[in-house]
C-alpha positions as CSV (number, residue, x, y, z in Angstrom):
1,X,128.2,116.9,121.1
2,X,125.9,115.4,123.8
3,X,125.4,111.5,123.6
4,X,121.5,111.1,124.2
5,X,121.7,108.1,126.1
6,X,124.6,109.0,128.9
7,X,125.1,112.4,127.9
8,X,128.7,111.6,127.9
9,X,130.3,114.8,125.9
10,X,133.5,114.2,124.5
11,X,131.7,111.9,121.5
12,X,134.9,111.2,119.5
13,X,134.3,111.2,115.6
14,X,135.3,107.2,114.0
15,X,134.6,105.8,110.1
16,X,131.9,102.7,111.1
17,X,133.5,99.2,109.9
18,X,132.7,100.1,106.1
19,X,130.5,102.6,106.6
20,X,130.4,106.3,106.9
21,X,131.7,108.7,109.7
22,X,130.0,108.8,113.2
23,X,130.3,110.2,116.8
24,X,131.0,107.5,118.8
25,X,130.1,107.7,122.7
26,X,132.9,105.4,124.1
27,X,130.8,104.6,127.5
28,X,127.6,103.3,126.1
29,X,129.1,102.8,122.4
30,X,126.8,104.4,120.6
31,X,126.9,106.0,117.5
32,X,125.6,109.3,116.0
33,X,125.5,109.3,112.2
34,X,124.5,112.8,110.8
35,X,122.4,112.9,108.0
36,X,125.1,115.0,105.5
37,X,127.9,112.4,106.7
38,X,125.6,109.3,105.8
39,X,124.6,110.3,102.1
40,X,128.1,111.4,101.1
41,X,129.3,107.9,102.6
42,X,126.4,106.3,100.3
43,X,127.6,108.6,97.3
44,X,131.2,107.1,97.2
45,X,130.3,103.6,98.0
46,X,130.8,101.6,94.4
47,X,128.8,98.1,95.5
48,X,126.8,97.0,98.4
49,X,128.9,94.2,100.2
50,X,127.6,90.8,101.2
51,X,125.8,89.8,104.7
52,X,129.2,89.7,106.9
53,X,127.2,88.6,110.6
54,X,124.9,86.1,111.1
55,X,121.5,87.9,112.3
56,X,122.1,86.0,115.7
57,X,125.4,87.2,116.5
58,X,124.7,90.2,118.1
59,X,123.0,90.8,121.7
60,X,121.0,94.5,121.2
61,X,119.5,96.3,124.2
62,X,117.6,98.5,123.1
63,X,117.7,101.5,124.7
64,X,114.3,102.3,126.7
65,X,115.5,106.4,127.6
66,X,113.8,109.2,125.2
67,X,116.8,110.9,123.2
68,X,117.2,114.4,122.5
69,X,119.0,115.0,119.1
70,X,122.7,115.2,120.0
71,X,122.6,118.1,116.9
72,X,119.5,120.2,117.2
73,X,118.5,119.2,120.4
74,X,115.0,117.8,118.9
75,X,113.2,114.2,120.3
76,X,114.5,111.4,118.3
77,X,111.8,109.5,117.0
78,X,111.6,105.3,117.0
79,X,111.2,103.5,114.3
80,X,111.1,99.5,113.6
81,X,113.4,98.0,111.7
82,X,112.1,95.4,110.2
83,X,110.0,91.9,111.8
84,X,112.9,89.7,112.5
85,X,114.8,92.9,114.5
86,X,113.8,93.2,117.9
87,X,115.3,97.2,118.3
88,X,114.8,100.6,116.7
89,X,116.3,103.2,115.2
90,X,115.9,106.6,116.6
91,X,115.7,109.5,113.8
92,X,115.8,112.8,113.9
93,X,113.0,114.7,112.2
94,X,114.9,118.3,112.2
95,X,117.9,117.1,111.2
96,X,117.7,113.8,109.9
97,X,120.8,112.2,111.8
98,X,120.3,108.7,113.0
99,X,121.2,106.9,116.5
100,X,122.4,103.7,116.5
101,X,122.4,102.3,120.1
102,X,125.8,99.4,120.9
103,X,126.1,96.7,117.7
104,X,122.6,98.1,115.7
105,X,125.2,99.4,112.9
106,X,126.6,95.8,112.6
107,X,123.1,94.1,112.6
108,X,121.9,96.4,109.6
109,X,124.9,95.3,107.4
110,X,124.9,91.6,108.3
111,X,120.7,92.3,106.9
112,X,122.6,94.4,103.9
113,X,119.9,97.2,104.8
114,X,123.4,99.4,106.1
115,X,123.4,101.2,102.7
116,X,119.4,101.5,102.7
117,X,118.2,102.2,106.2
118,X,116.9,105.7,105.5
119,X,113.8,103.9,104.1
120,X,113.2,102.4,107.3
121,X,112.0,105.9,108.3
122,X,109.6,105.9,105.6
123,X,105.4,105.4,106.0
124,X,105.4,103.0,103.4
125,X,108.1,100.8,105.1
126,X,106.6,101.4,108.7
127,X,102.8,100.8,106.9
128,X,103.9,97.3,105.6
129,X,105.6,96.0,109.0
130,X,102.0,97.1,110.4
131,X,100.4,94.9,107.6
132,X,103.2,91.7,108.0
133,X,102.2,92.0,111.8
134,X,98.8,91.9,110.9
135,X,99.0,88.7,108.4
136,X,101.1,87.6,111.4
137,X,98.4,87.5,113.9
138,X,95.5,86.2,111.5
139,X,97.8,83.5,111.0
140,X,98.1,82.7,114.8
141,X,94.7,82.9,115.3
142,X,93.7,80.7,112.3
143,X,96.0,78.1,113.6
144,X,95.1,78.2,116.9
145,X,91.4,77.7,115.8
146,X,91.7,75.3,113.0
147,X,94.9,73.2,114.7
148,X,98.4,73.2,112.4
149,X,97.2,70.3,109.5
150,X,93.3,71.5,109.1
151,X,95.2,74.9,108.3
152,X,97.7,74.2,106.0
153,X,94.9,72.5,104.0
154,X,93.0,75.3,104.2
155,X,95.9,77.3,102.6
156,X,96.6,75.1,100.0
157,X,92.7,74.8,98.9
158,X,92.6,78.3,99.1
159,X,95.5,78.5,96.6
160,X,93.5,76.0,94.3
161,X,90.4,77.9,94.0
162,X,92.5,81.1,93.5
163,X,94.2,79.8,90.7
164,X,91.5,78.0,89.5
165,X,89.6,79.0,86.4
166,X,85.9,78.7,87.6
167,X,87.0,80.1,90.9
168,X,83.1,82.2,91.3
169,X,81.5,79.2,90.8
170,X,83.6,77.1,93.4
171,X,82.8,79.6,95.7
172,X,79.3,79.3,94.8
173,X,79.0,75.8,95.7
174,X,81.0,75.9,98.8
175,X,79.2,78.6,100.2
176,X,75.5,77.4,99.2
177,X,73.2,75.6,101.4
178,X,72.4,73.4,98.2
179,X,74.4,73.8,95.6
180,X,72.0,71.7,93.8
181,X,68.8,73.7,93.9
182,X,68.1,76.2,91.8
């Protein structure tokens, strides 16, 4: 089995610190987790474990080469992880096996998504990061028009008149030229 970032060939097979059995590449230390291998390691785990990393332990470069599936030979496909992660993952559509480029293992579990990350490859998963980033931005550009105090005031009278009960008619006056004609 071809590694897809060195093509180094003599992967050796290893069990992941608590996690299921990959083909480890020993010169770029990357791992190869087929999607068979991964789902009966998730079958005969009892409880997900606790964050063991802080998130800013580990230094991830993510790899910038296209892979080839190390299995069928296919393009591996990148997705994101999640906002706060800087690399992705790169799946296998034919397959479904999974490369993990040096240390991305041990950032999934200190996130505890290690026993989960098979959503990540999901179009509802990869929809809402597209919809975080773009609350993200507003949020940047709101700030950067309004200044940091003029918008958290805004946010917080926003909140009011949400909750409020007469919340139409608030936004009636606020938005009329004279609330006071008829």
């Amino acid at each position: 089995m071809k590694c897809p970032i060195c093509r180094h060939q003599s992967m050796v097979t290893v069990n992941l610190e608590d996690g299921p059995k990959a083909y480890h590449c020993g010169a770029c230390e990357g791992d190869w987790i087929m999607a068979n291998d991964y789902e009966y390691w998730l079958a005969s785990r009892e409880v997900a474990e606790e964050s063991a990393h802080p998130l800013t332990q580990f230094e991830i470069q993510d790899s910038p080469v296209p892979k080839l599936c190390p299995t069928c030979r296919q393009i591996l496909f990148k997705y994101r992880v999640r906002q706060d992660i800087q690399f992705h993952l790169d799946h296998c559509r034919g397959c479904g096996g999974v490369w993990f480029d040096k240390d991305e293992w041990k950032v999934l579990r200190s996130v505890n998504l290690h026993d989960e990350f098979y959503k990540i490859f999901t179009r509802a998963w990869q929809e809402k990061l597209k919809q975080l980033d773009q609350r993200d931005n507003f949020a940047k550009l709101y700030r950067d028009r309004f200044g940091e105090d003029d918008y958290a005031e805004l946010r917080k009278i926003k909140a009011w008149v949400e909750a409020h009960p007469h919340q139409q008619l608030i936004l009636g006056y606020l938005t009329s030229e004279d609330p006071y004609r008829p």
